[in-house]
C-alpha positions in Angstrom: -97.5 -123.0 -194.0 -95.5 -123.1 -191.0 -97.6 -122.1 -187.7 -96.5 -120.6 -184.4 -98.2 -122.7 -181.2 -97.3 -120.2 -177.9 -97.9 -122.3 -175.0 -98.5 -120.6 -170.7 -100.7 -121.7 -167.9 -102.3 -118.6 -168.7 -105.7 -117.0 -170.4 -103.1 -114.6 -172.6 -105.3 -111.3 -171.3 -105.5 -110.9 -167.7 -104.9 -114.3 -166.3 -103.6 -115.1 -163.6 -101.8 -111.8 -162.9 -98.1 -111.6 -163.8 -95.0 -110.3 -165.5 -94.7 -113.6 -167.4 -98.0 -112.9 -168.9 -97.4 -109.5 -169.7 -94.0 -110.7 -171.5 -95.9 -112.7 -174.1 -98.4 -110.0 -174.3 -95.4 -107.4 -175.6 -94.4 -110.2 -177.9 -97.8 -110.5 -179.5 -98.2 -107.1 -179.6 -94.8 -106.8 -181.3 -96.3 -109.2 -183.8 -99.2 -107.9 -184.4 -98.4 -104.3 -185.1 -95.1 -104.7 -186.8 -96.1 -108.0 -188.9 -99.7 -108.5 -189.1 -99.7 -110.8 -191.9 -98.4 -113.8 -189.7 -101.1 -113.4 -187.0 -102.9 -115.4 -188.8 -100.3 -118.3 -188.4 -100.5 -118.2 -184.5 -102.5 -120.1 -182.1 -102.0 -119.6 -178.4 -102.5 -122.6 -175.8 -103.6 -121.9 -172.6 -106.4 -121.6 -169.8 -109.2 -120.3 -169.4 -111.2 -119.2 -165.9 -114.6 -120.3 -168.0 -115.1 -124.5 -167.5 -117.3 -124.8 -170.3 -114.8 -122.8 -172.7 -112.3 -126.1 -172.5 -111.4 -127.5 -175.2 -113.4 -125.2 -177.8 -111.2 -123.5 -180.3 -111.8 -119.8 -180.5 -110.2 -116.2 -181.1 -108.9 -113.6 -179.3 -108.9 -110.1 -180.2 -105.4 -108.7 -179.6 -104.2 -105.7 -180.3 -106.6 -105.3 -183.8 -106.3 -109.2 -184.6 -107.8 -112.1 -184.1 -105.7 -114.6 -182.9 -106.6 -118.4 -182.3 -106.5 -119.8 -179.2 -107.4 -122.9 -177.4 -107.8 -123.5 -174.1 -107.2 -126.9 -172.2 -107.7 -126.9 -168.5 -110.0 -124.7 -166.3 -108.2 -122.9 -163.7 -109.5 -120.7 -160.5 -108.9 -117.2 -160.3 -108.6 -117.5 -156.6 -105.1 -118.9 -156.5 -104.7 -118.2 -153.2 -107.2 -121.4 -152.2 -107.0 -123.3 -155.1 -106.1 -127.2 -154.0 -104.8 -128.5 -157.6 -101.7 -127.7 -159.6 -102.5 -125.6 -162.3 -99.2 -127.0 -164.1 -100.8 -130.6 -163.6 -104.1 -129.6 -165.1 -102.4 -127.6 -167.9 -100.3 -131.0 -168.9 -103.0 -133.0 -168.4 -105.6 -130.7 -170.8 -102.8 -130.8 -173.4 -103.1 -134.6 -173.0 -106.6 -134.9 -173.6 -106.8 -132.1 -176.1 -103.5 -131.6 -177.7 -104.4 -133.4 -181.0 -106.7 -131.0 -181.7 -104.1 -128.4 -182.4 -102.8 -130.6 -185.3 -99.0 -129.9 -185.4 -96.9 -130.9 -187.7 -93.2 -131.5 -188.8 -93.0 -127.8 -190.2 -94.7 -126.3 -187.2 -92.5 -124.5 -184.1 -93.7 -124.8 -180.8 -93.1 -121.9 -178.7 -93.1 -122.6 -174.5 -93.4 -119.7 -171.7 -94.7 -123.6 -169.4 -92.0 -126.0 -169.4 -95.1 -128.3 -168.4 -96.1 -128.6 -171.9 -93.1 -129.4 -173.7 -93.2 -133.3 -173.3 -96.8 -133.5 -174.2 -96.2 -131.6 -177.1 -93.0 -133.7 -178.1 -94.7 -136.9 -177.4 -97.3 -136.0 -180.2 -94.9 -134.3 -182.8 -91.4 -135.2 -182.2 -89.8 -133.6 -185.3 -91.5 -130.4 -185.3 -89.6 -127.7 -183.4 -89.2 -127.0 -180.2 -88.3 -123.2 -178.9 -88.4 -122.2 -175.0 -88.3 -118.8 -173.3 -87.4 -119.3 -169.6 -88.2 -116.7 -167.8 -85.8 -117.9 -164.4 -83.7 -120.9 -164.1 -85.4 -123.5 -164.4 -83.5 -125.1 -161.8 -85.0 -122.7 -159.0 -88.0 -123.9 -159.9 -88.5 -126.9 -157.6 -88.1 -124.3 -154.6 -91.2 -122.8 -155.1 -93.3 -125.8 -155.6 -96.6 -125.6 -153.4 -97.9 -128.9 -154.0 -96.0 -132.1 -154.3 -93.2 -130.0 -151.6 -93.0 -133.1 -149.5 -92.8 -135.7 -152.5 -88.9 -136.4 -153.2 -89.8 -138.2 -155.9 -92.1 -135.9 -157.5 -89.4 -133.1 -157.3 -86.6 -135.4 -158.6 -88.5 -136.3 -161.2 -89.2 -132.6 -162.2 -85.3 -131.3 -161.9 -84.7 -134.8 -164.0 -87.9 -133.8 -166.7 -86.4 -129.9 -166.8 -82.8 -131.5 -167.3 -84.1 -133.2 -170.6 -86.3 -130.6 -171.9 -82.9 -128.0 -172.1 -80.9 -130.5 -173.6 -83.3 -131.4 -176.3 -84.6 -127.8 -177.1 -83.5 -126.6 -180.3 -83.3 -123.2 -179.4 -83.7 -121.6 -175.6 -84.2 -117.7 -174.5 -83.4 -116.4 -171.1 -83.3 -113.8 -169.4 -80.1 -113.2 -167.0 -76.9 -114.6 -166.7 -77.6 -117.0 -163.9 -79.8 -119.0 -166.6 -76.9 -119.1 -169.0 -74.5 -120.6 -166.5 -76.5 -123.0 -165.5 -77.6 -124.6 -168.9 -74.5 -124.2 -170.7 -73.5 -127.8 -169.8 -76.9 -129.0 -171.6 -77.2 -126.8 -174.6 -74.9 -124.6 -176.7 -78.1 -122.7 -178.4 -78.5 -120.0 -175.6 -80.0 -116.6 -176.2 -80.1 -114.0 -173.5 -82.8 -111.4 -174.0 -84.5 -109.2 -172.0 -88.3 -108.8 -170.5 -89.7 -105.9 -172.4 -92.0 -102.9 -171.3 -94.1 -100.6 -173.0 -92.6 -97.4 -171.9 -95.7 -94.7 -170.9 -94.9 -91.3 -172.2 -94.4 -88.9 -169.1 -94.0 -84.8 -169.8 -91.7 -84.5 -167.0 -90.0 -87.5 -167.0 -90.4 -88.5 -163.6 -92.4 -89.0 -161.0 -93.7 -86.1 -158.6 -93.8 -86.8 -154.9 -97.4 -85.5 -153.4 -96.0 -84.3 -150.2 -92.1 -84.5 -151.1 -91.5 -87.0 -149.2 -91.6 -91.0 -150.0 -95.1 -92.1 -148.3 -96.8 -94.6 -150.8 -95.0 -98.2 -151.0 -96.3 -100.7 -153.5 -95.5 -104.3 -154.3 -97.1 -106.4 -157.2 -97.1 -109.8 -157.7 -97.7 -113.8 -156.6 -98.0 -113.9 -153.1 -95.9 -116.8 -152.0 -93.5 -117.8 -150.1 -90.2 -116.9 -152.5 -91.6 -113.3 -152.7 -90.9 -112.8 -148.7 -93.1 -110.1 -148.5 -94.0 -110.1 -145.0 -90.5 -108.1 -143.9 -91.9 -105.5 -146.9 -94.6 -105.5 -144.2 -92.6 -105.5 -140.8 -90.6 -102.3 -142.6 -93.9 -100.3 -143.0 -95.6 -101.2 -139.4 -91.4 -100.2 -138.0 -91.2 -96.7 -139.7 -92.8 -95.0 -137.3 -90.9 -91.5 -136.0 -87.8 -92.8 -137.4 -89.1 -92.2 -141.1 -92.5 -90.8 -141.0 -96.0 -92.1 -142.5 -95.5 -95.0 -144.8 -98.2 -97.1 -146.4 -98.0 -100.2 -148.3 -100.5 -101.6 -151.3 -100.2 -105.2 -152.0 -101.6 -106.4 -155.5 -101.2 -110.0 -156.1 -102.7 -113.6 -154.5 -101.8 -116.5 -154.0 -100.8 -119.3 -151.4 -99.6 -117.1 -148.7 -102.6 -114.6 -148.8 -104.1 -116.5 -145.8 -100.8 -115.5 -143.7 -100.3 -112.2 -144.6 -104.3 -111.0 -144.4 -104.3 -110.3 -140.7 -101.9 -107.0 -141.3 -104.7 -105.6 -143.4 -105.0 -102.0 -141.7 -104.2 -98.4 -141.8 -100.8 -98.8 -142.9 -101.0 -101.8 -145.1 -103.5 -102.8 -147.8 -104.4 -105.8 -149.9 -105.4 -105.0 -153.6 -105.9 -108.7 -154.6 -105.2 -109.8 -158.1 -106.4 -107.5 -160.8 -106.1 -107.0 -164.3 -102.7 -105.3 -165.5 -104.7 -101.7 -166.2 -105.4 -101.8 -163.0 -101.8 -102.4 -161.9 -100.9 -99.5 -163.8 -103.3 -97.1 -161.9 -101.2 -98.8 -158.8 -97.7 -97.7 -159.9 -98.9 -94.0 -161.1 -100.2 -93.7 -157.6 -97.1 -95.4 -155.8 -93.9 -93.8 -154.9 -91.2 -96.6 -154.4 -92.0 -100.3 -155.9 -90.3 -102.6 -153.3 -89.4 -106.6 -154.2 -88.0 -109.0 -151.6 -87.6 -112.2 -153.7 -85.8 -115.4 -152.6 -85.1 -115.4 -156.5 -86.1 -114.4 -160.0 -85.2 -113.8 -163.2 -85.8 -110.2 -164.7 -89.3 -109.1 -163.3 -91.7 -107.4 -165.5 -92.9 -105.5 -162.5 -89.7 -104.0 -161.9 -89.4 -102.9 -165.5 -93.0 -101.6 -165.5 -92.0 -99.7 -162.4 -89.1 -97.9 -163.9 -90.9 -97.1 -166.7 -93.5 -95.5 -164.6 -90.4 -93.6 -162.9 -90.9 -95.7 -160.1 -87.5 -96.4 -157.5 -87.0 -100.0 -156.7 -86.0 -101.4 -153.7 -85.4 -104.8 -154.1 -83.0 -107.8 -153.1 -80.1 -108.6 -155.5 -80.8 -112.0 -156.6 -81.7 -113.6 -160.4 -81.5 -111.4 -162.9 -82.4 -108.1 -161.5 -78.8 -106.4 -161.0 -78.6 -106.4 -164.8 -82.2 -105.0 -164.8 -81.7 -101.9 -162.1 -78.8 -99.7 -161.6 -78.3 -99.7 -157.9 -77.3 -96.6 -156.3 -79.0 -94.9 -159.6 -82.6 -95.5 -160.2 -82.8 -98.4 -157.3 -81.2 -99.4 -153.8 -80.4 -103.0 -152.7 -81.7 -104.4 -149.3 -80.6 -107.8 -148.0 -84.2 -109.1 -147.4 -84.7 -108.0 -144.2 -87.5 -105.2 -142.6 -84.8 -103.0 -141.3 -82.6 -103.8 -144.8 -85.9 -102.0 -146.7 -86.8 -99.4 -144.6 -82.7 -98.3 -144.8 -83.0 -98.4 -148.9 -86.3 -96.2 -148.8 -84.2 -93.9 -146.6 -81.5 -93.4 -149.1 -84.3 -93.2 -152.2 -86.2 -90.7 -150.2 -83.1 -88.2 -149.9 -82.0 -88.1 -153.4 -85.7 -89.1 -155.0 -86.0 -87.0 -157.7 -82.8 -88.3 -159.0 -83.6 -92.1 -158.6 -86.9 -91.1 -160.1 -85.4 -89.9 -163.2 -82.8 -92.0 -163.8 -85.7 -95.0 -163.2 -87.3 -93.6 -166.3 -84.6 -92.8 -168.6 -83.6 -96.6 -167.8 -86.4 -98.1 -168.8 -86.0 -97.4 -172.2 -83.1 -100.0 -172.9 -86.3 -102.8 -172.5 -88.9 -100.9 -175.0 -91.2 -104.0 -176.1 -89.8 -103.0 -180.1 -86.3 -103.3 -179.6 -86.1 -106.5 -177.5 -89.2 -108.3 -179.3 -87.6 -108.0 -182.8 -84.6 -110.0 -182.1 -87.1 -112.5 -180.4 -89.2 -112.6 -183.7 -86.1 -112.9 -185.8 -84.7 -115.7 -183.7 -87.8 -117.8 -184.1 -88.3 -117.0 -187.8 -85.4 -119.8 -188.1 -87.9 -121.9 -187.1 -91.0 -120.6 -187.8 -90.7 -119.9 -191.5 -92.8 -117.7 -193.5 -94.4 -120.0 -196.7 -92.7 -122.7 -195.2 -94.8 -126.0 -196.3 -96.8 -124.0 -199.5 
């Protein structure tokens, strides 16, 4: 029959923290609820945090399945000192272990890690190929942290990502910025959403302890794209002007080492933990605030919303199609003085933003967008194909 290969730099359950991991995760819980009987056809390619686990075939309980899964490099879960490329190790494992998968003409080959793709078309060329890009591709190369110096290296990359788009059969993304910029290389364009798996709140919003905004939060990869010290500088700069603000930080990364000496009263560091855990943060937050350089549509935002979370966050990527600004968000230009002015505006008409966050979120419920995902892929990935 035809099988399903999903390839990430990930461990597919709480590794390393992220809304591109939580994206599969609504897919595969998608499948695995709503059509069961393909599970079985699935096998997920990844990493794993365990050394001795490379290599070794094995199954993953998901969401009342078991799922294959194989992982092919070892990666640390301190990413903030890590001193290899965890893409490089991923291509590499798939190098040495790839075979092992045994894919064949009929298979489809699914890629969250662009990475993976010529590995996997060097060792089956005519099986097919499916990517979900979850940014342009082309911002990529801006936030390399290794190989940032190396012109070559990042030529080569842009050059590598250039080919992959224009040999894919079929290509997801997520905002509009995507589809410009790989019309000119592939006519087989699908824009979908993230997706989120909307909580079920009685009151349908979020209640403010002391009526007033006091409890900031931002989630994700600390590095240098995410900007996050001005989220910082707007906290430490409140002062009389605003009132008490406090600021949790969950997330590592490359920048942790730069941004640890603000630990204090007013700001503090979470680390990475699993994506429970990040839910406990956003029932206990009052405004989710993003700063990034760019993106695509980020899963934390939508998990915020859900949550009945405001967003304050910069306009870039995807993420004006996600939030509604002036609704259930406020825009800031990047800047600490930008920030604290949005959480100003959020604070006098909060109960609003907060409602309006959470009616929102239901456009991206994990059902509705997964299913034209799984329909789209089931022209490649056939049922009973090959019996």
């Amino acid at each position: 029959m035809s099988r399903l290969f999903i390839y990430d730099n990930s461990n597919f359950i709480d590794f390393p923290i992220g809304g591109q991991g939580t994206s599969i995760g609504n897919f595969l819980r998608y499948v695995c609820e709503v059509h069961p009987e393909r599970t079985d056809a699935i096998t997920l390619v990844g990493v794993t945090v365990h050394p001795e686990e490379v290599g070794k075939k094995k199954k993953l309980c998901l969401y009342g399945r078991q799922i294959d899964f194989l992982p092919v490099a070892a990666a640390e879960r301190d990413l903030g000192n890590t001193t290899r490329s965890l893409r490089m190790m991923y291509a590499k494992g798939l190098l040495k272990y790839g075979k092992r998968l045994g894919i064949t003409k009929r298979d489809c080959n699914y890629f969250h890690a662009p990475e993976a793709y010529g590995v996997i078309k060097l060792l089956c060329p005519k099986a097919s190929f499916v990517i979900f890009s979850h940014g342009s591709y082309f911002n990529m190369e801006r936030g390399f942290r290794f190989f940032q110096k190396n012109l070559l290296v990042k030529k080569g990359f842009v050059a590598y990502l250039k080919w992959i788009l224009k040999n894919a059969d079929l290509i997801f993304l997520l905002d509009k910025d995507s589809l410009r910029d790989y019309r000119p290389y592939n006519s087989n364009l699908v824009q979908v959403g993230n997706s989120v798996i909307c909580p079920d709140l009685q009151e349908e919003r979020h209640i403010l302890k002391d009526g007033k905004v006091k409890e900031l939060l931002f989630v994700g990869r600390l590095s240098k794209d995410k900007r996050v010290e001005p989220i910082i500088q707007a906290v430490l700069r409140a002062g009389e002007s605003f009132g008490e603000l406090n600021l949790t930080i969950v997330g590592d990364g490359e920048e942790h080492h730069n941004l640890i000496s603000y630990e204090g009263e007013k700001v503090h560091f979470a680390g990475a933990v699993t994506p429970e855990e990040v839910k406990e943060y956003m029932k206990k937050a009052d405004v989710l605030v993003m700063n990034s350089a760019f993106e695509g549509i980020p899963m934390t935002i939508l998990e915020a919303i859900s949550y009945a979370l405001p967003v304050v966050s910069t306009n870039v990527g995807g993420i004006g199609q996600a939030l509604r600004f002036g609704q259930d968000s406020e825009e800031t230009d990047g800047t600490a003085e930008g920030i604290l002015e949005a959480v100003r505006r959020i604070d006098q008409y909060y109960d609003t933003y907060s409602r309006n966050a959470y009616k929102n979120s239901k456009d991206y419920d994990y059902r509705r967008v997964n299913q034209k995902v799984y329909d789209l892929l089931c022209g490649y990935w056939m049922p009973g194909a090959g019996l």
